[in-house]
C-alpha positions, 0 to 999 in steps of 0.5 A: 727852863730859861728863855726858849719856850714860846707860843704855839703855832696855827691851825692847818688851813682848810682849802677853800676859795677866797677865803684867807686864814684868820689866825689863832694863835701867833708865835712869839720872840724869845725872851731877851737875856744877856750873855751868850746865846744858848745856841753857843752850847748845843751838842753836835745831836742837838745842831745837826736838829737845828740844821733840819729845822732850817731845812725844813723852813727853807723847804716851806719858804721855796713852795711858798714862792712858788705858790706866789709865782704861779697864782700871781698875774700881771697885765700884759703877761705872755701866753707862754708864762700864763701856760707855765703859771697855770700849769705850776698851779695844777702840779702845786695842787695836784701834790702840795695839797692833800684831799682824802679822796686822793688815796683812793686814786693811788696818789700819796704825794699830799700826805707829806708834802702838803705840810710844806705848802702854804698859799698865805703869806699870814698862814706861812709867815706864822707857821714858820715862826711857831715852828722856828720857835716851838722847835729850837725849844724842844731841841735846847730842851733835850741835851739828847736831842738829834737831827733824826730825832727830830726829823722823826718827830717832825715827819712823824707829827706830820703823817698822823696829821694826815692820818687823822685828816683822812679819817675824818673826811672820809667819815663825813664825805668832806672833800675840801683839800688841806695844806700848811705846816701846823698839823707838825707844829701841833706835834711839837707843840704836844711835846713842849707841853710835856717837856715843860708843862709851866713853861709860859707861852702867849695867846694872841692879843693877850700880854701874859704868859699862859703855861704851856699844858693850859694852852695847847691843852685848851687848844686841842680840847677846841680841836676836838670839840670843833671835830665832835661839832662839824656842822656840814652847813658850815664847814671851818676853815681850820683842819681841827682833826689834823691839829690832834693827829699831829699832837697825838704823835708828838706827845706819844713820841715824846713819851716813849722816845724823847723823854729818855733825853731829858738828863742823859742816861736818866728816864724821869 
């Protein structure tokens, strides 16, 4: 593999008040090469992924000022624009974050649309990166690779994402609500891991290529370690268990689906 394996994404944020995500792990650019780019010899399948991985970033960076515009006061405003904000932020985290107690009220809307809601522009602005990165590698890396592949595997990585979430919170009476991309991201993430297990990929602060099964392989062994250790007097500020429900996916749908993509016609 050349030149599209970057790092991994960030931990799908707990919501609790005045508390900012402090980052994990942070995306990086790709690696410089000459000639031309690799994006000048995707397949139509391959092209029609990347357009929805657009998508999917537009989608995020629209609930993202949309957060901004509703949360964000200024002196003098009118009451007429202070009624609207305040009533943007009640339908922002009425639908656009996922609390597990929301199931049992008939309201589904935050098992997709919290992965397309970010409050924090460090949370959404490295979110997206990893994603931007960690998704133009799956998709460069399989010549089989289509737009609803990878929406599969994105929606897909989304929904055990919160899955795993629910399950876990209903299990300890956690009540915090969850939103953020990176439940998706470890979903791809997982199967960068077994697309190109040495390709290298960087933890933050450190200059060096880590391969990718040691990375995203220790991060999710934190994961589970952090879901194993949940202490209820101090509880994280990251959805651990919504990091493995996404990953658990990736992986299984790389195995069984994505893998057939690496050599056309050839399962290896």
């Amino acid at each position: 593999m050349t030149s599209m394996f970057l790092r991994s994404g960030l931990g799908r944020q707990m919501v609790r008040a005045k508390l900012p995500l402090k980052p994990l792990l942070r995306p990086a650019r790709r690696f410089q090469h000459n000639g031309p780019d690799m994006e000048d010899y995707l397949l139509p399948g391959q092209k029609s992924a990347q357009n929805i991985l657009k998508g999917f970033i537009a989608a995020n960076a629209v609930m993202f000022l949309a957060w901004q515009f509703s949360t964000t006061h200024t002196k003098g405003e009118s009451p007429d624009l202070l009624k609207t904000k305040n009533n943007m932020t009640r339908e922002l985290n009425d639908k656009f974050v996922f609390r597990s107690g929301d199931i049992a009220h008939g309201k589904y809307y935050g098992v997709l649309l919290s992965h397309f809601s970010h409050v924090s522009i460090m949370h959404f602005g490295f979110n997206m990166m990893a994603f931007w990165s960690l998704g133009n590698g799956i998709i460069m890396s399989l010549p089989l690779m289509t737009g609803p592949k990878f929406l599969t595997l994105c929606l897909g990585s989304a929904l055990g994402s919160s899955v795993a979430t629910y399950a876990n919170k209903q299990s300890r009476g956690i009540s915090n609500g969850s939103l953020g991309a990176s439940g998706l991201v470890s979903g791809i993430a997982a199967a960068i891991a077994l697309r190109a297990p040495f390709a290298k990929m960087q933890f933050m602060f450190i200059p060096v290529g880590i391969p990718a099964w040691v990375l995203t392989g220790g991060f999710f062994a934190y994961s589970a370690y952090s879901v194993a250790a949940y202490d209820p007097r101090n509880p994280p500020l990251l959805d651990h268990a919504g990091h493995l429900g996404g990953a658990v996916f990736g992986a299984l749908y790389y195995i069984m689906s994505l893998r057939r993509g690496r050599t056309p016609g050839v399962w290896r």
